[in-house]
C-alpha positions as CSV (number, residue, x, y, z in Angstrom):
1,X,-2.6,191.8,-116.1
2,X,-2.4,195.1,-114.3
3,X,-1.2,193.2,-110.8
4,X,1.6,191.4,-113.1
5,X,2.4,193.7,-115.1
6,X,2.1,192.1,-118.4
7,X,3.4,194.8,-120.5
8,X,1.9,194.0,-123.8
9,X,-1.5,193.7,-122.4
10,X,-1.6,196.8,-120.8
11,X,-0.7,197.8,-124.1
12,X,-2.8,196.7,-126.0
13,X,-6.4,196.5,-123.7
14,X,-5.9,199.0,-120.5
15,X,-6.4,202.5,-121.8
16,X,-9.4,200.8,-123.8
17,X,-10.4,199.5,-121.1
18,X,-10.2,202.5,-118.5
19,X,-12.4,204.6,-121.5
20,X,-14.8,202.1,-120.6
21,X,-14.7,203.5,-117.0
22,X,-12.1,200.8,-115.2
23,X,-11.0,203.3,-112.8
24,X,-14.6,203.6,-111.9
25,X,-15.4,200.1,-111.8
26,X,-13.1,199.0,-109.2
27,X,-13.9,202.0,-106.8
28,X,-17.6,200.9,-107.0
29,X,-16.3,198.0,-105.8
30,X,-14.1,198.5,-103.3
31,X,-16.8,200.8,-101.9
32,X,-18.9,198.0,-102.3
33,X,-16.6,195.5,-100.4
34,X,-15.5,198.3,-97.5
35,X,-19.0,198.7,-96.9
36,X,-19.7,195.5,-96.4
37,X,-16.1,194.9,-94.3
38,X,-18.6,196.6,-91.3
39,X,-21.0,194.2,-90.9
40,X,-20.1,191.2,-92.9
41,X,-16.9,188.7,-91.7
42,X,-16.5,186.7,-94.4
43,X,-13.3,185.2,-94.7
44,X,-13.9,185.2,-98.6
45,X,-14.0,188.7,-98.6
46,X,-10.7,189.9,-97.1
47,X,-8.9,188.0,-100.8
48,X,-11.4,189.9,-103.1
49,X,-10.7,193.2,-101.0
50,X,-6.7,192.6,-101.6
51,X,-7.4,192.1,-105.2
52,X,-9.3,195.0,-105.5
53,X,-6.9,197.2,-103.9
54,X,-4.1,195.9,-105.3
55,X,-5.6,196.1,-109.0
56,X,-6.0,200.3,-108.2
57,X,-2.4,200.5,-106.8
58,X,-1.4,198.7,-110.1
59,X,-3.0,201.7,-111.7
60,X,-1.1,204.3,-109.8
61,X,1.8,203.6,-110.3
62,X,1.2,203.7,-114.8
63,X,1.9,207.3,-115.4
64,X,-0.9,207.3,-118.5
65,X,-3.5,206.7,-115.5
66,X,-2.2,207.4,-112.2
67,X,-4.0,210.8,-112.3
68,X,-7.4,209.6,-112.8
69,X,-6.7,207.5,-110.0
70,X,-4.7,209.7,-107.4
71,X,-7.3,212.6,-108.0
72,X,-10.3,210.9,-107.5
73,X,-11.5,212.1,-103.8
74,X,-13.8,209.4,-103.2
75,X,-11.1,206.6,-103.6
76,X,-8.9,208.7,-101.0
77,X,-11.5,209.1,-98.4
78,X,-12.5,205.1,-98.8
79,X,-8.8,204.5,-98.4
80,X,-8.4,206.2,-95.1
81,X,-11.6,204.8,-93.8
82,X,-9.8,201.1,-94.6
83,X,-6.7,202.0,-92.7
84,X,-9.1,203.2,-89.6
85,X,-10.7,200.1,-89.6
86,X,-10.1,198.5,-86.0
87,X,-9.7,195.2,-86.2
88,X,-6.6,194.9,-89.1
89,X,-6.1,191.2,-88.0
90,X,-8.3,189.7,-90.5
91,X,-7.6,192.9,-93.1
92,X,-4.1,193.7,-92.2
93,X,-2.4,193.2,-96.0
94,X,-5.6,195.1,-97.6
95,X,-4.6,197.9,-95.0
96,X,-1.2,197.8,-96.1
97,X,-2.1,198.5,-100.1
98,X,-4.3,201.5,-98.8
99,X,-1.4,202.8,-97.0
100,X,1.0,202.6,-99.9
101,X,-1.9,204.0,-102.1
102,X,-2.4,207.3,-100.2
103,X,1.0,207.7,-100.3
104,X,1.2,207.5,-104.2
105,X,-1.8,209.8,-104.1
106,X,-0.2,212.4,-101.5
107,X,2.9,212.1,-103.7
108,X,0.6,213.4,-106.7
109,X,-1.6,215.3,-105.1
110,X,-0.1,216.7,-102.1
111,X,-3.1,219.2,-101.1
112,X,-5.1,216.3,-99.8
113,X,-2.9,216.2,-96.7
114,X,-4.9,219.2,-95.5
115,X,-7.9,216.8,-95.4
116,X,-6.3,214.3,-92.7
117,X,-3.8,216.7,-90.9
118,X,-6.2,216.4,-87.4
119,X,-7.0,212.9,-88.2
120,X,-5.9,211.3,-85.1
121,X,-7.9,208.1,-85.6
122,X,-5.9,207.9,-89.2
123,X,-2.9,208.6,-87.3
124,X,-3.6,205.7,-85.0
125,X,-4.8,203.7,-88.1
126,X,-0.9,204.1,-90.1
127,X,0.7,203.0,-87.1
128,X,-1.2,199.9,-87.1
129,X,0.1,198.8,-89.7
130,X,3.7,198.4,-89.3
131,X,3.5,195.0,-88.0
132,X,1.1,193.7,-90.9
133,X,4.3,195.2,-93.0
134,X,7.1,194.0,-91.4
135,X,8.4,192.1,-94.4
136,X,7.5,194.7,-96.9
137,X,10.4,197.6,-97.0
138,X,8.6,199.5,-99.5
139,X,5.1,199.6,-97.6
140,X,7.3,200.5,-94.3
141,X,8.7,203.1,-96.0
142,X,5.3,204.6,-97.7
143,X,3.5,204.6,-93.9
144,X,6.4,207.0,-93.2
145,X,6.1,209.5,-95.9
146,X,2.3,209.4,-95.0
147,X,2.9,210.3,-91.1
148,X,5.5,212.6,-92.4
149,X,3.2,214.8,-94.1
150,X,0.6,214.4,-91.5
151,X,2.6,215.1,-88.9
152,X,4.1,218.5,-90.0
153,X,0.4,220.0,-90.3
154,X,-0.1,219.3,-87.1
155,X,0.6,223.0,-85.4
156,X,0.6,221.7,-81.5
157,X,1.0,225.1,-80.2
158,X,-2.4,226.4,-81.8
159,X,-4.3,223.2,-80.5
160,X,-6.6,223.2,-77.5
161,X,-5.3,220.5,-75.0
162,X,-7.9,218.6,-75.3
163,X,-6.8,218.1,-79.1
164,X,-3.3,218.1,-78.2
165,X,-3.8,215.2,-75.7
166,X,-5.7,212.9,-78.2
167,X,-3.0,213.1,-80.4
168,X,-0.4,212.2,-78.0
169,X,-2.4,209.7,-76.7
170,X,-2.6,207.9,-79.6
171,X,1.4,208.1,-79.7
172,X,2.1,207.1,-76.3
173,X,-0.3,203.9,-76.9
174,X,1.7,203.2,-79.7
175,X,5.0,203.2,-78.7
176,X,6.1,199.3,-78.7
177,X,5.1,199.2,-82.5
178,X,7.1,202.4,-83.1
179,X,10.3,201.2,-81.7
180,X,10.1,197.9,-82.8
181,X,9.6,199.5,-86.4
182,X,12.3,202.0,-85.5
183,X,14.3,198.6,-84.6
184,X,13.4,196.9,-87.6
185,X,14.9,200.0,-89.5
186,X,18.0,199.8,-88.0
187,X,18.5,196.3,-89.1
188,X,18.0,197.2,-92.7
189,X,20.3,199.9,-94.2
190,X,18.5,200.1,-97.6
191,X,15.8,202.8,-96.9
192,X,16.3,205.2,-99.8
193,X,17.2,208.8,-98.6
194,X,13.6,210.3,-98.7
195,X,12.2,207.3,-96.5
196,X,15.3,208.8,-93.8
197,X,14.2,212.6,-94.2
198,X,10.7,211.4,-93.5
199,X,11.5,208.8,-90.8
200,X,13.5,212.0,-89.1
201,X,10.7,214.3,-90.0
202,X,8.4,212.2,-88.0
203,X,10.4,211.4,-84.7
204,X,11.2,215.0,-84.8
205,X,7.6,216.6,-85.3
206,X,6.3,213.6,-82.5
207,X,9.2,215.1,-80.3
208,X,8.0,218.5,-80.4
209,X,4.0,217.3,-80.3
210,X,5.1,215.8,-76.9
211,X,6.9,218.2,-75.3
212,X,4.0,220.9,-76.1
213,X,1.7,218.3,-73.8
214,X,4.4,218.6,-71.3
215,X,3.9,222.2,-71.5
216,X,0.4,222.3,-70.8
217,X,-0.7,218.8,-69.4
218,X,-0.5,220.6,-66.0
219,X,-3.2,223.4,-66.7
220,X,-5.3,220.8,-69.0
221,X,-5.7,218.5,-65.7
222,X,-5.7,221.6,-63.5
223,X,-9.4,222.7,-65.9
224,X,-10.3,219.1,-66.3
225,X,-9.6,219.2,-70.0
226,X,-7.5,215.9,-70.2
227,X,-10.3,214.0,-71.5
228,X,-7.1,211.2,-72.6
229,X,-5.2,209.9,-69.8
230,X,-1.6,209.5,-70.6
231,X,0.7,207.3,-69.3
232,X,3.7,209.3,-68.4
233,X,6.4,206.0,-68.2
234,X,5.5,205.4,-71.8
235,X,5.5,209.1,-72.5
236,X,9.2,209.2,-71.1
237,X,10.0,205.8,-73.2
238,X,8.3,207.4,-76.8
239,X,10.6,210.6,-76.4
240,X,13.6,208.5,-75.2
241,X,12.9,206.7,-78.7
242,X,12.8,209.4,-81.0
243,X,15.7,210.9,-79.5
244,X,18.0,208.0,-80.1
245,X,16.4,207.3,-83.4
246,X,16.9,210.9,-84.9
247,X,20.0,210.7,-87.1
C-alpha cells in the first residue's frame, strides 16, 4: 500500500500501523539486509533491499510521518553507507532510493549535512549513481541537491592538501559520468528551478575546489603531501565542463 499509494489504506491502517513501530521495523531491516549486502551476493537480496527502501521513501514523502522517518539518525547513516557501497552494479536502483531519501531527509533536516560535508567516499558514492539513474529525472535531480549541499561545506581554502587532493581526486576520476550527466541535462529542459540553482551551485563550488588544488598542488608535491595523484588532462577537461555548463 505505502509503495502504491493506495490512499484509503493508508487511511485507514498506516498510522496504526507505525504506532506499532513500522518505521522501526523496516530500519531493522534494511540494517539487516545492508549488513548482509557485505558478505552475502545473493541475487534474491538486491529485490528485497529495493522494497525495503522504497517502502521508507514511501514514508517520507506522507507529511503525518516523514519526520519520524527523516530524523531518525540511524536510517541516515545506513543510507550513506548504501550509496558508498563499491560495487552498485548489482545494487545500483537500491542506491538510487537512498540517494533520493537523504535528500528528502536533508530537505527536513538540513543540520545533518554537517555530518557528510568531508565525506569524500560519499561524494564519490552520489556520483555513481547517475548512470544507474539515467531514466529517472527526479532521482537525477535529488543526487544534485545532495552534492549541492555537500559541496558548499566544503571550505577548500581551510583544508590541508592532502584533504584537498582526495577530494579533487575523486572529481577528476569522475569526470565522464559528470558530463555525460551534464549532457543528459541539456537534453531535457524540465528540471524544476531548484534542481538548476543546485546543478549551478555544484559546478560552481567544484570550480573553486579545483582551482584551490591548482593553487597549492605545487607545494603539496614539493612536501610530498599529494598522497592522490591527479591527472591534470582530466583536471583541465572537469573545469572546461563546469565552465560551459554554468548558466
Amino acid at each position: 500500500a505505502i509503495l502504491e499509494s493506495q490512499q484509503i489504506i493508508l487511511d485507514d491502517l498506516l498510522p496504526s500501523m507505525m504506532k506499532l513501530g513500522l518505521a522501526s521495523i523496516l530500519i531493522n531491516l534494511l540494517t539487516f539486509e545492508i549488513s548482509k549486502l557485505k558478505n552475502d551476493r545473493t541475487p534474491e537480496r538486491y529485490s528485497i533491499l529495493d522494497l525495503i527502501l522504497r517502502a521508507i521513501e514511501g514514508l517520507s514523502v506522507i507529511d503525518e510521518h516523514s519526520q519520524e522517518i527523516c530524523s531518525n539518525k540511524e536510517l541516515f547513516h545506513l543510507l550513506c553507507d548504501l550509496v558508498k557501497f563499491p560495487d552498485k552494479v548489482e545494487v545500483g536502483n537500491c542506491c538510487v532510493t537512498a540517494a533520493v531519501l537523504i535528500a528528502n531527509i536533508l530537505s527536513d533536516v538540513a543540520d545533518c549535512v554537517s555530518e557528510i560535508s568531508q565525506d569524500w567516499r560519499l561524494l564519490g558514492g552520489l556520483l555513481d549513481i547517475f548512470p544507474f539513474a539515467s531514466d529517472d529525472l527526479e532521482a537525477r535531480n535529488a543526487v544534485w541537491n545532495v552534492l549541492a549541499r555537500i559541496l558548499v561545506r566544503i571550505h577548500e581554502t581551510e583544508m590541508n592538501s592532502s584533504s584537498l587532493c582526495q577530494f579533487v581526486s575523486v572529481l577528476v576520476r569522475r569526470i565522464d559520468l559528470i558530463e555525460d550527466e551534464l549532457l543528459n541535462q541539456q537534453c531535457v529542459d524540465s528540471s524544476p528551478v531548484s534542481t538548476t540553482d543546485a546543478r549551478n551551485t555544484s559546478l560552481m563550488r567544484i570550480t573553486s575546489i579545483v582551482n584551490q588544488w591548482t593553487t597549492v598542488k605545487e607545494d603539496a608535491e614539493n612536501n610530498g603531501n599529494a598522497e592522490v595523484l591527479v591527472n591534470e588532462t582530466d583536471l583541465k577537461k572537469l573545469l572546461d565542463c563546469c565552465h560551459k555548463f554554468s548558466k
